[in-house]
N, C-alpha and C positions, 0 to 999 in steps of 0.2 A: 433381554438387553444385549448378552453376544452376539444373538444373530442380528438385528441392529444395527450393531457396530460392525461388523463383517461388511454388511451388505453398503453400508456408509463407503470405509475403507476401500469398499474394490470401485467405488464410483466416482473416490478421490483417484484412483489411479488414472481410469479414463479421463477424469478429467487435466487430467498433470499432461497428456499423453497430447489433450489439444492444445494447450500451452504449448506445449514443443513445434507442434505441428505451425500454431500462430506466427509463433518467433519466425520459426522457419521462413513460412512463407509472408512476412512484414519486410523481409530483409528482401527476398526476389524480388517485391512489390518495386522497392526504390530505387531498382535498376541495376546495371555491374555495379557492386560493391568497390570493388577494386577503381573503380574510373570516379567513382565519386569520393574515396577515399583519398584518393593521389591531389596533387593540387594541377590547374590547368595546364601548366605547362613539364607536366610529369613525360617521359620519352616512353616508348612500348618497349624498352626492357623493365621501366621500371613498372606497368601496366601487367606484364607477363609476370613479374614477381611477383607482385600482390595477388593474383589470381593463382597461383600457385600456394601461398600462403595460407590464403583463404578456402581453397581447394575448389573453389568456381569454375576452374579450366574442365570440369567436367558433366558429362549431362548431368539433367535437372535429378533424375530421381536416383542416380548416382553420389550427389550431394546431400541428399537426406539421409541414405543409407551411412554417410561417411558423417555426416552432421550427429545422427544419435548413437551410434556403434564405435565409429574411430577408423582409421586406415585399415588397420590388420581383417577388416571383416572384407574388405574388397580385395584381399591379401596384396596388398601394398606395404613394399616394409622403405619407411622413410628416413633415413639415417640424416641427424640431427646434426645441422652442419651450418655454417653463417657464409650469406653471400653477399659479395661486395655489388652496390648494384648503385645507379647516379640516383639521386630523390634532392631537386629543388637544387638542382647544378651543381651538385655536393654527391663525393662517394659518400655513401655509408653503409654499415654492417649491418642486415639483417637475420633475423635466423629462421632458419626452415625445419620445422620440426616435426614428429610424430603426432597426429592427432589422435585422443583417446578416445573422445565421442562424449556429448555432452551427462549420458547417462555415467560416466565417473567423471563429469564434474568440469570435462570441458569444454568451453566456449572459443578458445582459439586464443589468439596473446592479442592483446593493445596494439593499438595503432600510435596512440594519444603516449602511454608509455611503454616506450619502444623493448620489444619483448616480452614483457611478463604477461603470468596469464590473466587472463579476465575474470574470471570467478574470484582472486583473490582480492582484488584489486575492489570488486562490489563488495566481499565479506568485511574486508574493513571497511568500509564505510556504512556497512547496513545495521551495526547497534545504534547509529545515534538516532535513528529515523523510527525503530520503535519504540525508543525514548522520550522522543518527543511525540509520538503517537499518542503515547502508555499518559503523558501527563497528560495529553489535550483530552482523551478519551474521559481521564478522569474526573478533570475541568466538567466537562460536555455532560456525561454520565450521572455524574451526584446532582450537578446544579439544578441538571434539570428535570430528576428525581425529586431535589425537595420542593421546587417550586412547582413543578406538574400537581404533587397533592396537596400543596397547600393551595393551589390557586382552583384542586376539585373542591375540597374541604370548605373551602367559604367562597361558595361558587354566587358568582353573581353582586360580589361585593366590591367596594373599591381597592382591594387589594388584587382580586379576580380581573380587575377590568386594566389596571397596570401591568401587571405581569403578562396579559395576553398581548396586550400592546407592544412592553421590549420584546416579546419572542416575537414577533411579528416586524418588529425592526430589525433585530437582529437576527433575523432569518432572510431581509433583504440588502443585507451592506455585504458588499465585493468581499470577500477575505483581502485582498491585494490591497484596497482601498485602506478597511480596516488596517492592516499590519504596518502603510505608513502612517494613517494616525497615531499609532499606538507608539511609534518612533520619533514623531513628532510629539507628543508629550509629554511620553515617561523618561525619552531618552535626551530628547535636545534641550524641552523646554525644562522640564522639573528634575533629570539628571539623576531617576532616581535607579533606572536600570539600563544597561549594556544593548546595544544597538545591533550591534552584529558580536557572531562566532558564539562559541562554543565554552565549556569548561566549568559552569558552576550551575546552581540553580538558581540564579539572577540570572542568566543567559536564553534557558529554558522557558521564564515565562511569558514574554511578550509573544515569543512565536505559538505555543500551544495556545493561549487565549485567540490568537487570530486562528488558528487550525480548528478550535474548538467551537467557535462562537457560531457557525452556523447551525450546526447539524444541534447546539445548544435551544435556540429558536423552535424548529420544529419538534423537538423532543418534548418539552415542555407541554406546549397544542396536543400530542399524541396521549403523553403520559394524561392530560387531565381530562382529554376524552374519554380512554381509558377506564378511565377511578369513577367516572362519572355513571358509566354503561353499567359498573360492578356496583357501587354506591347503593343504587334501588336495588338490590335484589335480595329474593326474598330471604338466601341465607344469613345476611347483611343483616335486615331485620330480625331475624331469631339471635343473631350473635348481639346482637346490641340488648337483646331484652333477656338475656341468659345474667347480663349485668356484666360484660367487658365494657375493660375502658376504651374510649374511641381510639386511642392510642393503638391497643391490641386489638381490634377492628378494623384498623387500615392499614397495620403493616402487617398483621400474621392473616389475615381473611382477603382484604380486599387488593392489596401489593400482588398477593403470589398469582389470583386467579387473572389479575390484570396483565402482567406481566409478559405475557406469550408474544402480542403486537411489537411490546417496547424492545424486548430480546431479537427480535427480527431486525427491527430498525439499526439499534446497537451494532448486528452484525454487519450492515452494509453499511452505516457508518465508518467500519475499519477500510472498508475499499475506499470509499470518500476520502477518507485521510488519506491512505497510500498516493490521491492522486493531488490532493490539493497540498501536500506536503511537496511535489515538485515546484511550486508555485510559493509556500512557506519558505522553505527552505531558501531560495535565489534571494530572496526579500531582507532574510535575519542574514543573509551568510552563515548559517548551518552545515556544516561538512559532513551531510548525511547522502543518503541513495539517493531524492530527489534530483538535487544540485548535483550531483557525479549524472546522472542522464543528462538535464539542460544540456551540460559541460560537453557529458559526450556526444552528442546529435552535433553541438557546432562544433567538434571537431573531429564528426564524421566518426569513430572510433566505433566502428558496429560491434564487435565483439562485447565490450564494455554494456551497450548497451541490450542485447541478446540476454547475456547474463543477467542484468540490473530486474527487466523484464520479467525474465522468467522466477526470478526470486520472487519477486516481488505477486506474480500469480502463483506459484507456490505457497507462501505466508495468508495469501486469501482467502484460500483452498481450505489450509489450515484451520484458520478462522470460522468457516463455513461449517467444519466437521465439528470445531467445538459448539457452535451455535445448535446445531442438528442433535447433538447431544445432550445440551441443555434444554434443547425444547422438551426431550426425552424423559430427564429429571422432573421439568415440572409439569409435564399433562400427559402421563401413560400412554394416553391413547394415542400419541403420537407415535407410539413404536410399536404399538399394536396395529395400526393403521399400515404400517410398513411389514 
């Protein structure tokens, strides 16, 4: 199992290594920085500052080195100093600083808010976003745990043929659709929960059930194919005539060997949220990561958004390595196989 998790570990690092490398080059993709940052009628000292700031005034593979290392590796020593410069017919103070390189953690300072840096600026804002994950996972996770084996268990029944039916609907409604439904009658019409923002757990649930409700649908179809494939087999049959109760036949026998597909799904379910929570989040006005990207793309603030990003494939990555390790726990051969 160490050497497993070793070999796991060193292929989380390459892969953090491409994430870097993405950012990086998503940000060259969209042209000078600096020109699409400024507003049209920005002057070329104020052009010359931002590219300064940003440290784009220099070649391409000069910038990457200064992007994951920091200034000092190009032995540039930056003496942190604020310059008066015009932006939108208006002096104002900017500051020019020492970059440390995103490997401790920087991304450069805000555009959006002027100066500070960009990592901190995502770190507060990235608990409310696995927050709201963490419940919709949960939502997603149990519900369609218990209806995936109830609707194996009495397969082919009219409980079996409704149940395959919602997850089949609610594996085809919009999440966006969905979440102003959900604001349209819990919120306007029946008054019974909060529409937008943040701060209790009446706030929390309109948006996780709309984050939740897809990947809910298809879980559901997987789980009871699943249970079904396990059902017939022939250990199934010996546990059933040893005289367990069906009870202890489908969650200690037929759950665990099932289980490997649904743990897969589960894991790339969290990236699905990571990305439909930018789309949750604008909808509820949730002050999580989401919403801070939308925000910052329309108002240009690349650094904001480099950060957001790269957390956010970070946290995935994360995700991946625990998933890789539960597949670990429950079928050996998966780390023998490695």
């Amino acid at each position: 199992m160490a050497a497993f998790l070793v070999r796991r570990l060193l292929q989380s690092v390459l892969v953090v290594l491409g994430v870097l490398v993405l950012v990086f080059t998503l940000m060259q993709l969209t042209g000078d920085p600096a020109t699409l940052m400024l507003p049209d009628n920005a002057s070329a000292q104020d052009v010359e500052f931002m590219r300064r700031k940003l440290g784009t005034d220099k070649p391409l593979h000069l910038q990457f080195i200064r992007f994951l290392f920091g200034d000092r590796v190009l032995g540039e020593k930056v003496e942190e100093r604020v310059v008066e410069h015009q932006f939108m017919s208006s002096v104002v103070a900017g500051r020019i600083r020492e970059h440390r390189g995103v490997i401790m953690g920087d991304f450069g300072d805000s555009v959006r808010f002027i100066d500070q840096p960009a990592l901190p600026i995502v770190l507060e804002r990235f608990p409310l976003t696995p927050y709201l994950m963490a419940v919709a996972f949960a939502y997603s996770a149990g519900l369609s745990l218990v209806l995936g084996i109830a609707s194996a268990v009495y397969r082919n029944s009219l409980l079996d043929q409704v149940l395959r039916a919602l997850a089949i609907l609610g594996q085809s409604i919009p999440n966006f659709w969905l979440g102003l439904m959900l604001i349209l009658i819990f919120a306007v019409w029946l008054g019974l929960l909060p529409a937008m923002g943040s701060g209790s757990i009446e706030h929390v649930i309109l948006p996780a059930v709309t984050l939740g409700s897809a990947p809910l649908g298809r879980n559901v179809r997987l789980i009871r194919s699943c249970m079904l494939d396990v059902l017939g087999a022939d250990y199934i049959r010996t546990a059933r005539a040893k005289g367990l109760s069906e009870l202890a036949v489908v969650v200690s026998h037929a759950l665990k060997n099932a289980a490997i597909p649904v743990v897969t799904i589960w894991g790339l379910d969290i990236g699905l949220f990571f990305g439909g929570a930018v789309i949750t989040e604008s909808i509820f006005g949730w002050p999580g990561m989401g919403s801070l990207i939308i925000q910052s793309v329309y108002k240009r603030d690349f650094p904001v958004v480099q950060a957001a990003v790269f957390f956010i494939g970070l946290a995935f990555m994360l995700v991946n390595l625990m998933v890789d390790l539960l597949y670990a726990w429950l079928d050996p051969r998966v780390r023998l196989a490695h």
